[in-house]
C-alpha positions in Angstrom: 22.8 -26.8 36.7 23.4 -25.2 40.0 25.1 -21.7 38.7 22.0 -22.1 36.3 19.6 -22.1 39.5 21.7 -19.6 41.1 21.8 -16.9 37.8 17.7 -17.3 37.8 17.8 -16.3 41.6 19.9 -13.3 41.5 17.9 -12.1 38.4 14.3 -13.2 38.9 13.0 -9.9 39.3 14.4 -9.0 35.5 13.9 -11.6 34.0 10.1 -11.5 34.9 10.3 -8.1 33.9 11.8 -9.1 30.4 8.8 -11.7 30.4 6.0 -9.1 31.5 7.5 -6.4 28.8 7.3 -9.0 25.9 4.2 -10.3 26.7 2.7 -7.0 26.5 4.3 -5.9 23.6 3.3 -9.4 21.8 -0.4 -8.2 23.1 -0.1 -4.7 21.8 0.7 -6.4 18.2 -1.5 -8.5 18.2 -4.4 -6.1 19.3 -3.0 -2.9 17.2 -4.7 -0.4 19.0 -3.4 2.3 17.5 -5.3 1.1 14.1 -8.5 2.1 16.3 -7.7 5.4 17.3 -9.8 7.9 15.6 -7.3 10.7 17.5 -4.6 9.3 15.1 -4.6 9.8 11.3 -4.5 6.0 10.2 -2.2 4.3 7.1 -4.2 3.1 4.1 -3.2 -0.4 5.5 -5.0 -0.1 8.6 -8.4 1.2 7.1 -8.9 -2.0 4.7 -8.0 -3.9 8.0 -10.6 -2.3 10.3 -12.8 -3.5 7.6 -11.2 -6.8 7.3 -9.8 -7.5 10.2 -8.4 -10.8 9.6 -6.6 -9.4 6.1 -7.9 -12.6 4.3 -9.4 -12.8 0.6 -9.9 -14.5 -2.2 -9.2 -12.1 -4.4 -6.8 -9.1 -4.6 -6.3 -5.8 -6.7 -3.2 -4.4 -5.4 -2.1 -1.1 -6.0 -1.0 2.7 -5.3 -3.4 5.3 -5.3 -4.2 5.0 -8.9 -5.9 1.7 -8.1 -7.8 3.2 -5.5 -8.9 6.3 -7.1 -10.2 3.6 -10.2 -11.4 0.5 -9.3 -15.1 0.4 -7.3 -15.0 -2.9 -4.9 -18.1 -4.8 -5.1 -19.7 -2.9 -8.1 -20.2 -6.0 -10.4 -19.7 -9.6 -8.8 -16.2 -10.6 -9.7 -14.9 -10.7 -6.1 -12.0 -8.9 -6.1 -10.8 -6.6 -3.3 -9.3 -3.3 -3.6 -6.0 -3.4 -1.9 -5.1 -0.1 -3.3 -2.2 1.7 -0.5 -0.7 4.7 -0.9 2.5 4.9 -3.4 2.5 1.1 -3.1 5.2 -0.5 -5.0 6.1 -4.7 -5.5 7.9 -4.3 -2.3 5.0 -3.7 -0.6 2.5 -6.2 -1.7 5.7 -8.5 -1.3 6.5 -7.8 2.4 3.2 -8.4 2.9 2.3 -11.7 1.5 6.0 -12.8 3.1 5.4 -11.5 6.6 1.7 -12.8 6.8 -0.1 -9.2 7.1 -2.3 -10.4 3.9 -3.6 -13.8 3.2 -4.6 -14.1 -0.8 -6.3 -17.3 -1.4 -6.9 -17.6 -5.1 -6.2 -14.5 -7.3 -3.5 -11.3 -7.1 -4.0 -8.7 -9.7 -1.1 -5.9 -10.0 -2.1 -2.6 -11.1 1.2 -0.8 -12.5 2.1 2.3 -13.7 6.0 3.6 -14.4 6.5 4.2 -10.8 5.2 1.0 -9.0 9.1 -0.4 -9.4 11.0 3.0 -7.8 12.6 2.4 -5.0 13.1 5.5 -3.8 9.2 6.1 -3.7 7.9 7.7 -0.6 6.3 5.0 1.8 4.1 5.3 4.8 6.6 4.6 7.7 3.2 3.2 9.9 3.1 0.4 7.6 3.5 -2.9 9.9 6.1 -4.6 7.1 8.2 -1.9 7.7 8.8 -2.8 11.4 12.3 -4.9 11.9 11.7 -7.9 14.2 13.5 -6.1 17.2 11.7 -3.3 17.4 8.7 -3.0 20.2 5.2 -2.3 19.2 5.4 1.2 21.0 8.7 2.3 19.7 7.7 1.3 16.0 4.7 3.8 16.1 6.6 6.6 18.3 6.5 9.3 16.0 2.7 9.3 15.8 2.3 8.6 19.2 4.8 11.3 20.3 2.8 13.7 18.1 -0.6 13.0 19.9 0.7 13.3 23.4 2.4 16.4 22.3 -0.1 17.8 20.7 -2.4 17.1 23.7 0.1 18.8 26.0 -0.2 22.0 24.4 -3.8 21.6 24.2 -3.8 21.2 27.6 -1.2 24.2 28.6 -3.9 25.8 26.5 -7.1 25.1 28.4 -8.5 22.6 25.8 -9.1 19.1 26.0 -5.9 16.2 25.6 -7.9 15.5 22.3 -9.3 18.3 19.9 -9.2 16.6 16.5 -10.5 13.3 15.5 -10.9 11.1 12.3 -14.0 8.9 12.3 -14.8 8.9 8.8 -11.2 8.5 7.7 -10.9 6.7 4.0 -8.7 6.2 1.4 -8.3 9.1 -1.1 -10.2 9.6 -4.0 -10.5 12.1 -6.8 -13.5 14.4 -8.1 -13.5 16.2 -10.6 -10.7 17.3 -13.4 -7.4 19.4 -13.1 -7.4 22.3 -15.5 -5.6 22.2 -18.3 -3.2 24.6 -16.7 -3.0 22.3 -13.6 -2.4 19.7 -15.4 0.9 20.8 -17.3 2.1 21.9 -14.0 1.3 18.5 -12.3 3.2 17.0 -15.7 6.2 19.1 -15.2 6.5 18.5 -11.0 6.7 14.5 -12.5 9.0 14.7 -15.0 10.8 16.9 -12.3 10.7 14.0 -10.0 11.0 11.1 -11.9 12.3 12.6 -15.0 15.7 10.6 -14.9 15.0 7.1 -13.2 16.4 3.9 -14.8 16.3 0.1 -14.0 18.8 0.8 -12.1 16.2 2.7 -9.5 14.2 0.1 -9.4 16.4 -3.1 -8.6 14.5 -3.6 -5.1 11.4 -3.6 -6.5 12.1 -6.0 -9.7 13.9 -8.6 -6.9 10.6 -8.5 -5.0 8.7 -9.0 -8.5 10.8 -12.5 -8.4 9.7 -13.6 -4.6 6.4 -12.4 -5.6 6.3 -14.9 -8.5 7.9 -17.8 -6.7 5.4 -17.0 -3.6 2.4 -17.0 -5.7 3.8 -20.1 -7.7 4.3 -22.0 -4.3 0.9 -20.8 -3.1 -1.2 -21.8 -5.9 -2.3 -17.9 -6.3 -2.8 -16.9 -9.8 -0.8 -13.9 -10.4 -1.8 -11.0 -13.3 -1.0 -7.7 -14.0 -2.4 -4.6 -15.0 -0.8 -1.7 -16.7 -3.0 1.4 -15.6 -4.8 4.0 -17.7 -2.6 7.5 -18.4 -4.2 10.4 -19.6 -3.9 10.9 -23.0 -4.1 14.9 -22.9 0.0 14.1 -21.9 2.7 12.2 -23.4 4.7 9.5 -21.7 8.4 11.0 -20.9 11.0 9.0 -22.4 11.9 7.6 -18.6 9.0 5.8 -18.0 8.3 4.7 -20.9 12.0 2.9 -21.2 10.8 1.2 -17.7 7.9 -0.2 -18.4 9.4 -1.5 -21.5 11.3 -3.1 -19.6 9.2 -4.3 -16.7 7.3 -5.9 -19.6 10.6 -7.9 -20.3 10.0 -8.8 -16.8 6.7 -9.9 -16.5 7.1 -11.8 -19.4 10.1 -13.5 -18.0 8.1 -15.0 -15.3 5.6 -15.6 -17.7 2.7 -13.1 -15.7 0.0 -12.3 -18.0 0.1 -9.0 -18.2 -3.4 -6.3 -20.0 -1.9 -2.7 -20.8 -4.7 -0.4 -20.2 -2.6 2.5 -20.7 -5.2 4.7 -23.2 -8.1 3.1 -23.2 -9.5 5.7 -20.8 -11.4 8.6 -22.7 -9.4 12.0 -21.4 -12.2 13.0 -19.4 -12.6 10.4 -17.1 -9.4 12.0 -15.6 -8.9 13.8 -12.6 -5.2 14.3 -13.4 -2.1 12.3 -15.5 -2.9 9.0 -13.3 -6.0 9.6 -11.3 -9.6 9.0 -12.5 -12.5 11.0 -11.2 -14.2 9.0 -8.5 -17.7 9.6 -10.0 -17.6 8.9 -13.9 -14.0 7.8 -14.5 -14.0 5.0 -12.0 -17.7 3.3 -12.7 -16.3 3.3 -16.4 -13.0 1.7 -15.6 -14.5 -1.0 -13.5 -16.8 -2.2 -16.0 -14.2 -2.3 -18.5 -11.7 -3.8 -16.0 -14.0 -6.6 -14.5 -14.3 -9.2 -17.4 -11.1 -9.7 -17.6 -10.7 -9.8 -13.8 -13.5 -12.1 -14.0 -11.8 -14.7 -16.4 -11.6 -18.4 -15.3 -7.5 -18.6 -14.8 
């Protein structure tokens, strides 16, 4: 007890400093202030929680961009949110649920396409379930913090102000309009480029998160559905992705989630490209066809 006593003496000054430094970073989590910086281009995940601060719903359709681009929050009263994020994958939504950055209380709809289960999709690095449990608040967003300040250095080496560009009216990314057919070949080829060769075996993340999804939906009482999303019919699904979703549909069915393929029952021109519906006909269309079904007593 006494070399106790004597250890807290000879380092009181850092272990109050160890106590000062994680109290403020616990503060800086819990506050997020960098989710309210207009100066700093924000993660998908951080708009919907500006807008819902406490990341709490009763309902839930969770997606990549597709589901963003194509489902209208609020346009007929079935009470489901968009949770559309960028490339989101089953990880995502996951991590999530698992870490308590989302609280779902009743229904979780999963809008798939063939590469909602790769693991080697690109991800937002700002997204908070990405943070490991040792890692400070500051240092997790350093690289867009170190951009601003440098940024604002040169501005100010320059005669301008620290701050020159701001984002006020940042959202999540839709689509107007339609790709050309010529566009659209070449956006075709870049995916078959990209994704062209992926297997089951790309995806074995993403299909172990499918499981802890189920079980955490199972031990939540959330009723959990899934979606496949429209593709445009003006181009054929390559052999890759079509031998995926086969056999995420062996999946699904394992864990016995109800599952509504959607896959071409969008008219071609309601498309902005292969997976993307224009914001102003294509997505109106596709919530109205989407929304009885969402609406169905489980």
């Amino acid at each position: 007890m006494r070399s106790l006593c004597n250890f807290i003496k000879r380092n009181a000054f850092l272990l109050l400093l160890a106590l000062v430094l994680l109290a403020g970073d616990a503060a800086l989590s819990r506050t997020d202030p960098v989710r309210h910086m207009t100066s700093i281009w924000r993660s998908d995940y951080e708009l919907i929680a500006l807008e819902h601060p406490d990341m709490t719903f009763d309902k839930v359709f969770f997606g990549s961009s597709a589901v963003i681009a194509s489902y209208i929050e609020g346009q007929n009263d079935t009470g489901y949110a968009n949770l559309g994020i960028d490339y989101g994958v089953i990880c995502d939504i996951t991590e999530m649920l698992e870490k308590g950055l989302l609280t779902v209380q009743s229904d979780l709809v999963l809008g798939l396409n063939d590469i909602s289960f790769l693991d080697t999709l690109p991800t937002n690095n700002a997204y908070p379930w990405h943070r490991q449990w040792y890692e400070p608040y500051l240092y997790f967003q350093r690289d867009r913090l170190g951009a601003l300040v440098t940024k604002g250095v040169e501005n100010l080496l320059h005669g301008r102000s620290f701050i020159t560009e701001r984002y006020p009216d940042q959202r999540r990314a839709v689509y107007y309009g339609a790709l050309s057919d010529a566009e659209l070949a070449e956006s075709e080829a870049k995916m078959i480029e990209r994704f062209g060769s992926m297997t089951p075996a790309d995806c074995r993340e993403n299909f172990a998160a499918l499981d802890r999804l189920a079980a955490y939906c199972q031990a939540h009482q959330i009723r959990l559905r899934a979606v496949w999303m429209p593709w445009n019919g003006k181009t054929a699904i390559y052999p890759s992705a079509q031998a995926l979703m086969d056999y995420a549909n062996e999946q699904l069915d394992r864990l016995g989630i109800e599952v509504l393929d959607l896959t071409y029952a969008v008219p071609e021109e309601y498309f902005f490209d292969m997976g993307h519906l224009d914001y102003t006909v294509g997505a109106p269309w596709f919530t109205d066809l989407i929304d009885p079904w969402l609406a169905e007593e489980g």
